[in-house]
C-alpha positions in Angstrom: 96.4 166.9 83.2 93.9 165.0 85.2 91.2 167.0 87.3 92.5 166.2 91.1 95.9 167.3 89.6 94.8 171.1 88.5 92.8 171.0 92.0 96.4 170.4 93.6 98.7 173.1 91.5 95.7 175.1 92.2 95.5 174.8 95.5 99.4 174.4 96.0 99.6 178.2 93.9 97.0 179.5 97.0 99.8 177.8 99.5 102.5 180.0 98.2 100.8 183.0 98.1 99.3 183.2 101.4 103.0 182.6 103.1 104.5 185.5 101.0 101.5 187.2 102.3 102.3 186.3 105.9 106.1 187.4 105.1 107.1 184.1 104.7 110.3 183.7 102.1 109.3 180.2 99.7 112.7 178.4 98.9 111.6 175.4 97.0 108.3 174.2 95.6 107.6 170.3 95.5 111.2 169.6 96.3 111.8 165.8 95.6 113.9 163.1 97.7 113.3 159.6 96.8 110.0 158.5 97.5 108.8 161.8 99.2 108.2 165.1 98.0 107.9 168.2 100.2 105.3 171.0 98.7 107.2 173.9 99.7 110.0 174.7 101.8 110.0 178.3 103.3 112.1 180.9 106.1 109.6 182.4 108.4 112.3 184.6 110.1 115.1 182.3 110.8 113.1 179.1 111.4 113.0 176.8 107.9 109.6 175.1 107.2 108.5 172.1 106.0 104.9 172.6 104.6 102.6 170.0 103.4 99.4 171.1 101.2 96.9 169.2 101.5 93.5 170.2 98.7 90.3 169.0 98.4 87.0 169.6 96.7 85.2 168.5 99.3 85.3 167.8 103.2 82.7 164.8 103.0 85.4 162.1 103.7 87.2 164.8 106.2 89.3 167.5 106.2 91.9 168.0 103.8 95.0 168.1 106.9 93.2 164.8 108.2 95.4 162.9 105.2 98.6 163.9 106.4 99.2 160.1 108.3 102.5 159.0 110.0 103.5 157.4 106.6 103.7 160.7 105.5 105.2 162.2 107.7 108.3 159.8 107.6 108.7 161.3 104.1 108.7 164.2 105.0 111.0 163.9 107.4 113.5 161.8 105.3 113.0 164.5 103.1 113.5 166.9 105.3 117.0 166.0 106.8 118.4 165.5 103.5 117.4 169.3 102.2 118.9 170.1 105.7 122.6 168.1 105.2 122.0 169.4 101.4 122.3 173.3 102.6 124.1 172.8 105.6 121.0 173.5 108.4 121.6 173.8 112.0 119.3 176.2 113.3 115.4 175.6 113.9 112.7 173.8 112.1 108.6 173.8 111.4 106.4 171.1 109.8 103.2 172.8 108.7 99.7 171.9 107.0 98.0 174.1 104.7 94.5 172.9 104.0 93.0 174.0 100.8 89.2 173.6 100.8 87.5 174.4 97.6 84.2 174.6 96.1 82.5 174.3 92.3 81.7 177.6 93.0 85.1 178.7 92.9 85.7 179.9 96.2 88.9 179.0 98.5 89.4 178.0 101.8 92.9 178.2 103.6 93.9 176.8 106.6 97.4 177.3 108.1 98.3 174.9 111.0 101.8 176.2 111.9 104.1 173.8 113.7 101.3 170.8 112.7 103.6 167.8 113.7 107.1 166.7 114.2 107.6 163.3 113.3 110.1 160.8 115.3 113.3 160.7 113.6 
């Protein structure tokens, strides 16, 4: 497996585990629908979310939630409404970031942006 993809299962296992530390309950992990795939899809209480996880090894070209762009977010909204007709969903939902910031010295740097964008459907 290339480098950039350990740094993202890496960083994508850190996702997880901070929201089942914040209580949240993780449904799905990279949950696919066409084109777009949504990095995991959690319950925090009642409300379902959306979350994209965004790692880096570095910050020089900008933060990692910086490359979440309006193309991507169209994905993940396609993706989005058809987990929601897949489970029959009619009650509230989230689109979060989780930026994963890490160094060669091994250390880890999370970022939660709850509620980061809702994209125009």
């Amino acid at each position: 497996m290339a480098a950039h993809n350990e740094i993202g299962k890496a960083g994508e296992l850190a996702a997880r585990r901070l929201l089942e530390n914040k209580g949240y309950l993780v449904l799905e992990a990279n949950w696919r629908f066409h084109r777009a795939e949504v990095d995991l899809i959690a319950k925090d209480g009642k409300i379902l979310v959306f979350i994209e996880v965004k790692t880096r090894s570095s910050d020089a070209f900008g933060k990692p939630e910086a490359f979440v762009d309006a193309r991507k977010q169209r994905f993940l909204a396609e993706a989005a409404s058809a987990y929601m007709e897949q489970i029959g969903h009619d009650w509230e939902i989230r689109f979060d970031i989780i930026s994963v910031l890490t160094n060669q010295g091994g250390e880890t740097l999370l970022e939660h942006f709850e509620d980061a964008f809702f994209p125009g459907w």
